[in-house]
C-alpha positions in Angstrom: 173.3 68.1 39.2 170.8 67.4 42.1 168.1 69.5 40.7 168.5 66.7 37.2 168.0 63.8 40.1 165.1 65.2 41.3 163.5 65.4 38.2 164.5 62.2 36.9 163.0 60.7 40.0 159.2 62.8 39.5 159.4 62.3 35.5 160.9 58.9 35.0 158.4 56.0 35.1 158.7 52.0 35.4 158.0 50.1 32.3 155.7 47.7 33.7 152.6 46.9 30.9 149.8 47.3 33.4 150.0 50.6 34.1 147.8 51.7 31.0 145.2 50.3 32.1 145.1 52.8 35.2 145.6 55.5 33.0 143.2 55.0 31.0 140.3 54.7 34.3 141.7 57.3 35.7 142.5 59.7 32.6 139.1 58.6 30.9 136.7 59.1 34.2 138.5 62.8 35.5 138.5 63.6 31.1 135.0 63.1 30.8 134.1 64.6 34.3 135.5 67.9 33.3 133.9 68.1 29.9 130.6 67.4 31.6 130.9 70.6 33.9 130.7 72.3 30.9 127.8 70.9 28.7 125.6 70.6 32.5 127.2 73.8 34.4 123.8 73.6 36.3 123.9 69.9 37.4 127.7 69.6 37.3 129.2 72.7 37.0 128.9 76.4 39.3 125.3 75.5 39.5 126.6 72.5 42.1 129.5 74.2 43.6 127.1 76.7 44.2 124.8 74.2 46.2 127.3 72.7 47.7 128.2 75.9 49.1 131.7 76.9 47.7 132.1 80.8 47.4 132.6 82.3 44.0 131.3 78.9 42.2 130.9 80.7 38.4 134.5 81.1 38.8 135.2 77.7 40.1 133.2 75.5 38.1 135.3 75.9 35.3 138.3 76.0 37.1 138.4 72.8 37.9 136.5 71.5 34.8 139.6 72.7 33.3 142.0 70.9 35.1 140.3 67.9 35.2 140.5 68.2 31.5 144.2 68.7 31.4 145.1 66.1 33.9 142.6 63.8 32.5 144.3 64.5 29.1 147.7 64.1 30.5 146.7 61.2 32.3 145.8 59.2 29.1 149.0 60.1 27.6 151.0 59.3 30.4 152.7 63.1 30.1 153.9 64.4 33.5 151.7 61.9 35.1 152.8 62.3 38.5 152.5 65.9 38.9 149.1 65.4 37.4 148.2 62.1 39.4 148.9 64.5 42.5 146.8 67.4 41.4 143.8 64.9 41.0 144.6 63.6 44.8 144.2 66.6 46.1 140.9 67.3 44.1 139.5 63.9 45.2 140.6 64.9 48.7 138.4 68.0 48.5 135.5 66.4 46.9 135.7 63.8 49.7 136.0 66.2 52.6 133.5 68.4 51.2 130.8 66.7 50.1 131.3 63.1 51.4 132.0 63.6 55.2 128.9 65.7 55.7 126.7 62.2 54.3 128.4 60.6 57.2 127.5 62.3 59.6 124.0 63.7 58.6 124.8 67.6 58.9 126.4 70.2 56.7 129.6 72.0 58.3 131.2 75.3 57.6 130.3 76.5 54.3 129.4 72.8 52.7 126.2 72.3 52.5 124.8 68.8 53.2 122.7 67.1 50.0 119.0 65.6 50.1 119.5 61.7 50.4 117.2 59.3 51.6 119.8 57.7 53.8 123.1 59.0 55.6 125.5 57.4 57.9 128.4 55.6 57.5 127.1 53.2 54.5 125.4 55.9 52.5 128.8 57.8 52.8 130.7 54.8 51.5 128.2 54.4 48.0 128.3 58.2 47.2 132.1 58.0 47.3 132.6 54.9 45.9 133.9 56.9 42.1 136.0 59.2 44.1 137.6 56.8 46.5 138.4 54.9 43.3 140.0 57.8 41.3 141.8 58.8 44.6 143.4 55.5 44.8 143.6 54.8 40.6 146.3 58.4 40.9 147.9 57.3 44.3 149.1 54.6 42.0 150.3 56.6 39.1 151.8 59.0 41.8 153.6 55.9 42.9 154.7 54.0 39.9 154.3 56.7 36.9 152.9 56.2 33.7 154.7 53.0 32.9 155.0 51.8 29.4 153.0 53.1 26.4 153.9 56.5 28.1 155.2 60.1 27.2 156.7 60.0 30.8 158.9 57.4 29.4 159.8 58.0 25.7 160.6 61.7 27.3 162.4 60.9 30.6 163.4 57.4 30.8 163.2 54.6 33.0 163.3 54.8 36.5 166.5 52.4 37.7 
């Protein structure tokens, strides 16, 4: 019985009408991200992890041009959005961490290697995260609310109540 309330709670969505429009930024932007690591693996792809300094980036590339695919699928059609607006958090997290932070403060740390830019600092770090920040905070929303109407979460699991 409590392991059905738990679910309920991660799979059940609101039916508010506005959420589809979050879904489809967030779905769209981490769908097409993915796909592009595989048509530009050297731009986009292990060619950047491996710049970036990741280990194993011919593995990783893929990896998580793959899972951007699914969640950016399942995303769009509000399936298991939560799970998926989760998985996409902690990606953005990374890609903040790792290749963000260093712009700020002008120096590559650990493994992650610091990118050629004409500026860096505070403000530079601000404009080169400005996609990530947003696709952090578009799936902290569906995290939060679910994949509202005009979603599989909710023709599947129901309304939250």
């Amino acid at each position: 019985m409590q392991k059905t309330i738990v679910m309920h709670r991660i799979f059940a969505t609101g039916n508010e009408k506005t959420t589809v429009i979050i879904r489809i930024m967030t779905g769209s932007v981490f769908l097409s991200e993915g796909i592009q690591k595989f048509l530009y693996p050297a731009m986009r792809g292990a060619g950047r992890f491996e710049a970036m300094g990741f280990p194993n980036p011919e593995f990783l590339g893929p990896f998580v041009g793959v899972f951007e695919i699914l969640c950016g699928i399942a995303l769009l059609a509000g399936l298991l959005t939560r799970p998926a607006a989760f998985a996409m958090m902690f990606t953005m997290t990374i890609a903040i961490v790792t290749t963000k932070i260093p712009i700020a403060f002008a120096e590559s740390f650990g493994p992650f290697v610091l990118r050629e830019l004409k500026t860096y600092g505070f403000w530079s770090m601000a404009h080169e995260m400005r996609t990530d920040f947003a696709m952090w905070l578009g799936s902290l929303y569906l995290l939060i609310r679910g994949g509202g109407r005009w979603s599989a979460d909710l023709l599947l699991f129901g309304k939250n109540k």
